[in-house]
One Martini backbone bead per residue (centre of mass of N, CA, C, O) as a GRO file, in nm:
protein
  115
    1UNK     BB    1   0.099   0.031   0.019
    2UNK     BB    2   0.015   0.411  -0.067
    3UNK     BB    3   0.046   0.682   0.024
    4UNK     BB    4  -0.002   0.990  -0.002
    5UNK     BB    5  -0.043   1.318   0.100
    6UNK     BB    6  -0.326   1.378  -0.031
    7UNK     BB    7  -0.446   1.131   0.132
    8UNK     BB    8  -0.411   1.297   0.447
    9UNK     BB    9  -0.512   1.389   0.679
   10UNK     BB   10  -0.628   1.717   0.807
   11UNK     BB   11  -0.591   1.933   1.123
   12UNK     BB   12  -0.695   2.159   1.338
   13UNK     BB   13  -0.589   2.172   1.699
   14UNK     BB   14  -0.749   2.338   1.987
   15UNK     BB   15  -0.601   2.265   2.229
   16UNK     BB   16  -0.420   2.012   2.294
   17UNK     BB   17  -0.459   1.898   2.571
   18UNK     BB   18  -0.463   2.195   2.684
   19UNK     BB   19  -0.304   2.355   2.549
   20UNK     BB   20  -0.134   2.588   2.303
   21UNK     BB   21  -0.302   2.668   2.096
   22UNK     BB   22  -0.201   2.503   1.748
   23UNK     BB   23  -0.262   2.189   1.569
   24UNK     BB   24  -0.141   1.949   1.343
   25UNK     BB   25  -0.254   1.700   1.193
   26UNK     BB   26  -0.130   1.417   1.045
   27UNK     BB   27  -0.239   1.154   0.893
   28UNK     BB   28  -0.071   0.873   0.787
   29UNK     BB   29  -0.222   0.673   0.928
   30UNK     BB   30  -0.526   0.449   1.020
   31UNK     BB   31  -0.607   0.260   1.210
   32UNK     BB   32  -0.760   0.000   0.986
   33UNK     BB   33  -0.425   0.016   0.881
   34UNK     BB   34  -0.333  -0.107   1.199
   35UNK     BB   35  -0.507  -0.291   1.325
   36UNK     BB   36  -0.601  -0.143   1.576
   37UNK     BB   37  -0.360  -0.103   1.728
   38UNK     BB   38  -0.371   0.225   1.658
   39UNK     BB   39  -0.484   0.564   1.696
   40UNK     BB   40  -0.199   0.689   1.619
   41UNK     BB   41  -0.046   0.804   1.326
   42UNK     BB   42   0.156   1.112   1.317
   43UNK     BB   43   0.200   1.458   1.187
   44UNK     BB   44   0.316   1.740   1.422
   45UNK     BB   45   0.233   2.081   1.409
   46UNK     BB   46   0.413   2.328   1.581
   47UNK     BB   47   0.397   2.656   1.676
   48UNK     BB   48   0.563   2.881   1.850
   49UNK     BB   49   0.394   2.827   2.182
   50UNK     BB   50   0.300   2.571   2.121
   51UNK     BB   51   0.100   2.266   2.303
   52UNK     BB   52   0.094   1.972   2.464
   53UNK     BB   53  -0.030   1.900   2.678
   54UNK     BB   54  -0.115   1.716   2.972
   55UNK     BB   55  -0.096   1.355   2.987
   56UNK     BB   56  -0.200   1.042   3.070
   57UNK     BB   57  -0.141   0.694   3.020
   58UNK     BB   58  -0.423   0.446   2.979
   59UNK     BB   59  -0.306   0.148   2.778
   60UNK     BB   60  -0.074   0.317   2.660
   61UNK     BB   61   0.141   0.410   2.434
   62UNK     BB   62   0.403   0.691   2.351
   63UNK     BB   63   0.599   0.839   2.036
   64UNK     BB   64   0.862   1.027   1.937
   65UNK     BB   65   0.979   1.238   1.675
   66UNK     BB   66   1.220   1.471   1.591
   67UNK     BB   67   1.222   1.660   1.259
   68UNK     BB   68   1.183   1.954   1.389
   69UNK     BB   69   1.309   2.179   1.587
   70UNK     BB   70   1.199   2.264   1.920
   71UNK     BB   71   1.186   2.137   2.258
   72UNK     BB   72   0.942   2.111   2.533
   73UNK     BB   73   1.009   1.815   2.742
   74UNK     BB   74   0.764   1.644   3.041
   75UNK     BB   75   0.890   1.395   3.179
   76UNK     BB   76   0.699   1.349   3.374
   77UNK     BB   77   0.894   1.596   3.597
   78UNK     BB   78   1.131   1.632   3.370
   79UNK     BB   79   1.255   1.902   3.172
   80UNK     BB   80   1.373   1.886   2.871
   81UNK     BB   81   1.558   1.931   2.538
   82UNK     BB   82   1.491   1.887   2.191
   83UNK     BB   83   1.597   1.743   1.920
   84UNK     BB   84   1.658   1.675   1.610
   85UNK     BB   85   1.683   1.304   1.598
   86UNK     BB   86   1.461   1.286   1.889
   87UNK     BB   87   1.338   1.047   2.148
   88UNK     BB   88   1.014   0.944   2.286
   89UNK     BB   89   0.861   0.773   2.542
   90UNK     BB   90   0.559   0.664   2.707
   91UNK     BB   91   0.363   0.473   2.954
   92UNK     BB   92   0.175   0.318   3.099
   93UNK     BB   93   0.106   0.600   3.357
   94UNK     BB   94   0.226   0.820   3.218
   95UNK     BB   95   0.352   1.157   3.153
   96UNK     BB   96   0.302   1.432   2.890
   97UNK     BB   97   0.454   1.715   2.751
   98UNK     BB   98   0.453   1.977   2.493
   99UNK     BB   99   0.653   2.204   2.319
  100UNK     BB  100   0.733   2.507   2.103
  101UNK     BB  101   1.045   2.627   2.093
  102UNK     BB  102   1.162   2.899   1.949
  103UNK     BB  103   1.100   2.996   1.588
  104UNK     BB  104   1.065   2.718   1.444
  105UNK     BB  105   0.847   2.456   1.380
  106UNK     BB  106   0.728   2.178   1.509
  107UNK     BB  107   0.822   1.862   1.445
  108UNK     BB  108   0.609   1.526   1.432
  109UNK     BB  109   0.623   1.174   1.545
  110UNK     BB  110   0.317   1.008   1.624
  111UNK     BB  111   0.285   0.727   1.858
  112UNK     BB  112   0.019   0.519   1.925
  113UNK     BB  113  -0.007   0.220   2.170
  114UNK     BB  114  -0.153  -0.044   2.262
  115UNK     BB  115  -0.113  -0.279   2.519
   0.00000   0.00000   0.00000
């Protein structure tokens, strides 16, 4: 199977998970492409100052990677600065914000998976 770019749902969500500003979510595959075994695997893109808000994941674990731009990132209690070609992952019971720091857009590719 191939999906071109065009074929990608597109949505723009304001304060995701209680966030600031908005997110751009580009879904990559839909859950009935990956049998449902994920209900996201998506490219999210932060405008400087927007974020995703914190919430903790249960049933289900979060992996991030950071394909341009910077990121303050609060995994459990402490706060990280991501760049280009870092990975964050998240477990059930554990929570986690990102927010966009710095000048230019945070790009994002966001895999949750049910445990």
């Amino acid at each position: 199977m191939v999906k071109r770019k065009t074929d990608h749902q597109v949505q723009l969500v304001e304060k995701l998970r209680g966030g600031e500003g908005a997110a751009t979510v580009e879904r990559l595959l839909m859950p009935a492409e990956l049998c449902e075994k994920s209900p996201l695997f998506a490219k999210i893109t932060l405008q400087p100052g927007s974020s995703i808000g914190y919430h903790i994941h249960e049933g289900e674990m979060e992996a991030f990677y950071i394909l341009s731009g910077e990121a303050e990132f609060l995994d459990k209690q402490e706060t990280v600065t991501l760049s280009p070609g870092d990975s964050t992952l998240t477990q059930s019971g554990e929570g986690h914000s990102i927010k966009s720091v710095g000048n230019t857009p945070l790009e994002l590719i966001a895999l949750i998976l049910y445990k």
